[in-house]
Backbone as CSV, one residue per row, in Angstrom:
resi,resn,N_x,N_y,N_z,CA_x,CA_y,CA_z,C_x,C_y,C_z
1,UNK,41.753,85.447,125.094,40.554,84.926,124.461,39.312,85.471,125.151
2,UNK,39.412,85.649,126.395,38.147,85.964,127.186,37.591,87.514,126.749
3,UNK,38.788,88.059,126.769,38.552,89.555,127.008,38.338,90.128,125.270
4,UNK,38.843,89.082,124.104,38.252,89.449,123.105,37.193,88.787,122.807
5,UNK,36.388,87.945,123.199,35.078,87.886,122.913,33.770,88.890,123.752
6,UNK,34.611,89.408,124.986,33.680,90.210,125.747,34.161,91.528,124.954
7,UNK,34.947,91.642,124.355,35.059,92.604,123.557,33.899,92.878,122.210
8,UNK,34.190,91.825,121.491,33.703,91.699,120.472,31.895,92.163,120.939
9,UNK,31.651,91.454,121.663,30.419,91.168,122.350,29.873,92.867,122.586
10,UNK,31.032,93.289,123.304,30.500,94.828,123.671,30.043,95.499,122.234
11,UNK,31.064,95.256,121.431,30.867,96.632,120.378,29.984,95.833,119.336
12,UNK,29.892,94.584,118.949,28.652,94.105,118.711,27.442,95.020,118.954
13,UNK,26.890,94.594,120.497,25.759,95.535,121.186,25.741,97.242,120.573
14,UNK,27.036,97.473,121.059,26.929,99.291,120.754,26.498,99.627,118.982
15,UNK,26.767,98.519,118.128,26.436,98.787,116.626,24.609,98.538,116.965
16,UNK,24.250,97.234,117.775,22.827,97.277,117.358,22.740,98.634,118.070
17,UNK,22.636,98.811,118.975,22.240,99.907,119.612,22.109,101.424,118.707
18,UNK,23.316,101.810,118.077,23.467,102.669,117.083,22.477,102.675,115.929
19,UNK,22.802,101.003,115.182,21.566,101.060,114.040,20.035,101.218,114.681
20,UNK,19.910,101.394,115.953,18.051,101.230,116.163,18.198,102.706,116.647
21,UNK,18.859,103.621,116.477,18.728,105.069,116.019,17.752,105.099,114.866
22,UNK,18.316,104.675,113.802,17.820,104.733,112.507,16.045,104.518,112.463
23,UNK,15.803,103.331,112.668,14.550,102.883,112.530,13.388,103.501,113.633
24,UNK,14.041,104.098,115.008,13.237,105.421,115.728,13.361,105.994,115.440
25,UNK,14.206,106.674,114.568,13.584,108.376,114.071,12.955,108.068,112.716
26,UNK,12.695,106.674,111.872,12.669,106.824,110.700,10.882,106.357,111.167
27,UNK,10.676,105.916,112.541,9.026,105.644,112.786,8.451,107.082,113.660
28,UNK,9.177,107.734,114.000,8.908,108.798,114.936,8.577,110.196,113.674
29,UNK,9.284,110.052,112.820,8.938,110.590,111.544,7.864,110.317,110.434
30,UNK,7.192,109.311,110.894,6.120,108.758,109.943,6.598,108.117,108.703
31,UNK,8.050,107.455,108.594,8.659,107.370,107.575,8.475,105.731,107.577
32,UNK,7.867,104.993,108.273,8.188,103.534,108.976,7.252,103.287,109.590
33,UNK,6.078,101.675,108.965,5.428,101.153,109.360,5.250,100.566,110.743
34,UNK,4.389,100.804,111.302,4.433,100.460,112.842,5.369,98.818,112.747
35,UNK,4.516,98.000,111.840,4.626,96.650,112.154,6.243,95.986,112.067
36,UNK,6.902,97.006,110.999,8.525,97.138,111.137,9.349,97.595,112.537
37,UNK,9.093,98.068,112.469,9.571,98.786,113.999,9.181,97.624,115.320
38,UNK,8.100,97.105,115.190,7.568,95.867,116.296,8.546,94.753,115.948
39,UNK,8.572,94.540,114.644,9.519,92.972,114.183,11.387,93.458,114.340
40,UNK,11.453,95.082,114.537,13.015,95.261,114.939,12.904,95.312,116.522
41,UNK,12.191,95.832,117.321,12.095,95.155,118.295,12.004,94.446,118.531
42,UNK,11.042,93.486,118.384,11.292,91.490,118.417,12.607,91.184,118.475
43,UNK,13.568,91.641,117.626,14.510,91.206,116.900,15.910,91.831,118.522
44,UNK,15.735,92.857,118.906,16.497,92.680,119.336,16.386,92.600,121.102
45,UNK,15.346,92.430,121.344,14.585,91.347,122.277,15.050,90.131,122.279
46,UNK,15.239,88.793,120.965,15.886,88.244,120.673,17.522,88.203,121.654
47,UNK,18.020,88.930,120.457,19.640,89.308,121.003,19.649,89.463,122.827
48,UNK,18.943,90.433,122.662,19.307,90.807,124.176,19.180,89.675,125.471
49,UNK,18.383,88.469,125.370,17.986,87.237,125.618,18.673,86.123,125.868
50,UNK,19.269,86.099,124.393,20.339,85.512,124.112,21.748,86.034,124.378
51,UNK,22.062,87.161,124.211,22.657,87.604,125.042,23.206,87.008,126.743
52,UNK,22.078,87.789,127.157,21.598,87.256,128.952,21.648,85.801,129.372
53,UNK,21.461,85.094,128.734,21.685,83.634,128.661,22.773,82.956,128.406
54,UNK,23.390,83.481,127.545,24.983,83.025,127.181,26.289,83.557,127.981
55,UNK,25.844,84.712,128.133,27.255,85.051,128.985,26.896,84.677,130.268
56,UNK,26.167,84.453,131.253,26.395,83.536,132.709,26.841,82.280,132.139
57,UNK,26.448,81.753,130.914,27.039,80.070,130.856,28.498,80.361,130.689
58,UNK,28.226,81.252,129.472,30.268,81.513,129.408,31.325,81.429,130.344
59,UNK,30.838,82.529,130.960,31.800,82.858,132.170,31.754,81.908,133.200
60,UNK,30.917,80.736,133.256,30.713,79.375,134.540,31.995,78.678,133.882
61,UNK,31.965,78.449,132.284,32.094,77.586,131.707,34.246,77.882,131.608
62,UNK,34.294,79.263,131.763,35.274,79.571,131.365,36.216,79.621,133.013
63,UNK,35.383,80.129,134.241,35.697,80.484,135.139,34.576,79.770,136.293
64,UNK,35.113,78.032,136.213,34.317,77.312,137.080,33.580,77.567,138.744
65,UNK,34.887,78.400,139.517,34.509,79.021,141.054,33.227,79.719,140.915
66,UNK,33.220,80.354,139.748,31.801,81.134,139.629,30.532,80.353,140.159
67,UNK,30.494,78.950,139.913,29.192,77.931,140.037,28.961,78.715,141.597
68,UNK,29.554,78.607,142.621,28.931,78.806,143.742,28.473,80.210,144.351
69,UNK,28.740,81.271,143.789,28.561,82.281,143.764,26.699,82.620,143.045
70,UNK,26.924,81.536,141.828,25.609,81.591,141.313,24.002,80.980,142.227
71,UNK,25.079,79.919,142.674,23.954,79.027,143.161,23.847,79.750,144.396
72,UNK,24.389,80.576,145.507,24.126,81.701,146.235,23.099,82.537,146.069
73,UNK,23.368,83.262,145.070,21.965,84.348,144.413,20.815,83.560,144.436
74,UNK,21.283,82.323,143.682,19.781,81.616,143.395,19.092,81.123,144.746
75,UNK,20.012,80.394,145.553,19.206,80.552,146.841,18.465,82.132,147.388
76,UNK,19.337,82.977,147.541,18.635,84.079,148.089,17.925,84.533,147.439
77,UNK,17.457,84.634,145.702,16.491,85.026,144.936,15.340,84.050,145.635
78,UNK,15.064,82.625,145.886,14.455,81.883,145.713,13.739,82.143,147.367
79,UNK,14.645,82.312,148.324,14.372,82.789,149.712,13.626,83.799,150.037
80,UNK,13.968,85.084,148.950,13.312,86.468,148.722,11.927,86.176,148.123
81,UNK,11.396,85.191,147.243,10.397,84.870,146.499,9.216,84.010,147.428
82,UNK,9.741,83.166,148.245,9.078,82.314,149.171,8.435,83.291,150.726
83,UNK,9.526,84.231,150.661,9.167,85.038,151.994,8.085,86.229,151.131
84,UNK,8.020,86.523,150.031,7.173,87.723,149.559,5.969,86.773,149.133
85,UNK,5.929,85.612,148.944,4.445,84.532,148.491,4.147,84.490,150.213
86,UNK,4.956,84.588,150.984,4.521,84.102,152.165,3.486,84.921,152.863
87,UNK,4.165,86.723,152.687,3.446,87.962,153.403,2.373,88.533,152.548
88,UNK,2.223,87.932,151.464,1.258,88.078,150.092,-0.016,87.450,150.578
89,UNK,-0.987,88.278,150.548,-2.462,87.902,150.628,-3.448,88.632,149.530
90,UNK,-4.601,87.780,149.712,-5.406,88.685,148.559,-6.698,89.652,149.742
91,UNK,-6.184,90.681,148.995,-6.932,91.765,150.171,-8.247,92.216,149.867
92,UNK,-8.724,91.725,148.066,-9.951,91.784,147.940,-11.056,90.867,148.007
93,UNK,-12.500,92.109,148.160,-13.400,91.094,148.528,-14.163,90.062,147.121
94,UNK,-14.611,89.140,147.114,-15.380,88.275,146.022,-16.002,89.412,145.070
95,UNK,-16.373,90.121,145.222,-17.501,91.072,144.640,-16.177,91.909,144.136
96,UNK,-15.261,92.760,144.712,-14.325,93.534,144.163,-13.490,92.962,142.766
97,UNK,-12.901,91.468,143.406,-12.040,90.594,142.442,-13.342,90.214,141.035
98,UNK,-14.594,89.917,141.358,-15.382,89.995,139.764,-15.330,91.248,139.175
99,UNK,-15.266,92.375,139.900,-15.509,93.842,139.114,-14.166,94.021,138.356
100,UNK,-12.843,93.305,139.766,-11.858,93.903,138.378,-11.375,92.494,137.191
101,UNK,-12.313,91.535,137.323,-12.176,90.897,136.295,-10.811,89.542,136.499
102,UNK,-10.637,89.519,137.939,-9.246,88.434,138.277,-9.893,87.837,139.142
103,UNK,-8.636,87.035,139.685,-8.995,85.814,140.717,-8.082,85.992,142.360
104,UNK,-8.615,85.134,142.943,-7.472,85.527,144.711,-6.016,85.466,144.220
105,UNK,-6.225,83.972,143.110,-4.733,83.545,142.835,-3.532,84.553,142.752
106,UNK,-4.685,85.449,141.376,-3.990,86.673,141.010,-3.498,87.544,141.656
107,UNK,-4.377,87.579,142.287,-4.385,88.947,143.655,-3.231,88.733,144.579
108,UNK,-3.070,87.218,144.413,-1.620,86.785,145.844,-0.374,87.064,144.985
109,UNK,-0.631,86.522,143.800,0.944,86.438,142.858,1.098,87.929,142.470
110,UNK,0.356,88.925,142.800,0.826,90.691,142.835,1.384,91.118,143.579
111,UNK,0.659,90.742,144.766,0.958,90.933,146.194,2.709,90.189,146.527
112,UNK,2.543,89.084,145.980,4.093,88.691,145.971,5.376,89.739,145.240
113,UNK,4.779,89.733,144.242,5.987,90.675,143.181,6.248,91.666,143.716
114,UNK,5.027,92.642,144.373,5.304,93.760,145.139,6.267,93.726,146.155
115,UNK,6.029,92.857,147.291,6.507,92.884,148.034,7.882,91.891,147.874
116,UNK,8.183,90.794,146.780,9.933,90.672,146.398,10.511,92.119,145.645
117,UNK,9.887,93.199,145.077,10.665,93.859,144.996,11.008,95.580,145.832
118,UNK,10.099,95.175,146.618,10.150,96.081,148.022,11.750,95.354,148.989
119,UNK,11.692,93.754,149.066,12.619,93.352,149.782,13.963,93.542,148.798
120,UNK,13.433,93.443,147.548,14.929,93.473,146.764,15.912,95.152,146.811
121,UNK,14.713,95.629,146.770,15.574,97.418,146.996,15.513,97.767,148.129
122,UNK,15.330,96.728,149.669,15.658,97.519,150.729,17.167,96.527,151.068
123,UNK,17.129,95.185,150.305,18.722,94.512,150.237,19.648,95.565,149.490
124,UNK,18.657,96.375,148.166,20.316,96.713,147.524,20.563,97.799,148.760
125,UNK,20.072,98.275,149.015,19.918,99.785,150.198,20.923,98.973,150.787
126,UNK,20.924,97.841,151.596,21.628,97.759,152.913,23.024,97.091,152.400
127,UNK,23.272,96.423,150.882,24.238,96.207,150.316,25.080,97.448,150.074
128,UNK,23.996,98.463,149.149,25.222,100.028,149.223,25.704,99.942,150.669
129,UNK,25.133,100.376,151.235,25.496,101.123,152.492,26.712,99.974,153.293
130,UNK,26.666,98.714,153.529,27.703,97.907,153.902,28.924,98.373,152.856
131,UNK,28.756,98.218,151.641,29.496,98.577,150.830,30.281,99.812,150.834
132,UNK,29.876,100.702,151.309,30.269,102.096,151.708,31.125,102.309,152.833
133,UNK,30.009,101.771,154.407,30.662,101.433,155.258,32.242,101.011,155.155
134,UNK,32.350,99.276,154.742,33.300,98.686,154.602,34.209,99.754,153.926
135,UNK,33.871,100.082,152.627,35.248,100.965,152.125,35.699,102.367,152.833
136,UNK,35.287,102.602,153.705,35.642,103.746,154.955,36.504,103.183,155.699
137,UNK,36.226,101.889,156.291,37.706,101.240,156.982,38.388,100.805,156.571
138,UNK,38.327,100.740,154.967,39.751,99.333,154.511,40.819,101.064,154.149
């Protein structure tokens, strides 16, 4: 049962994927209203969403041990987020932040994103590389 709904699921995807051939070359050709092409994107924005949302419940739901594995990430996502709000400052001056039209707030919650995803690709870095490591001695 598992492996035919992740089935189904796959080649599902690979048909949308296939049909939105059609509707980029049929807008890349001038053949197709912008505003069509925006509402088939919407559309599978949608899916893809829903998608992303359903299969972590699935697989909890189907394969309970998973719960703690999840709630893991979510701590260390949440750890990674608190330590990048932490080293996050706003580096401009009053006069700079009116010219570009934002606030400090703004300026900190950039400064955060930057720097969670500076920490997130120097974790995957040190995940490959353990990963590598380890499979050299087993």
């Amino acid at each position: 049962m598992k492996d035919s709904i992740a089935n189904i699921t796959k080649w599902l995807l690979y048909l949308l994927l296939a049909l939105s051939v059609i509707p980029g070359v049929l807008f890349y050709a001038g053949m197709l209203e912008t505003e069509l092409f925006i509402n088939w994107a919407k559309v599978l924005l949608i899916v893809a969403v829903a998608v992303m949302v359903i299969s972590p419940i699935y697989g909890i739901i189907t394969n309970p041990q998973n719960i703690i594995k999840l709630l893991i990430s979510l701590a260390v996502m949440v750890v990674v987020i608190v330590v990048a709000y932490s080293l996050a400052g706003n580096e401009f001056s009053e006069y700079r932040l009116e010219e570009l039209k934002t606030t400090a707030d703004t300026s900190r919650l950039v400064g955060m994103g930057l720097y969670a995803t500076y920490i997130a690709f120097g974790l995957a870095i040190v995940a490959i590389l353990y990963a590598s490591i380890i499979k050299i001695f087993k």
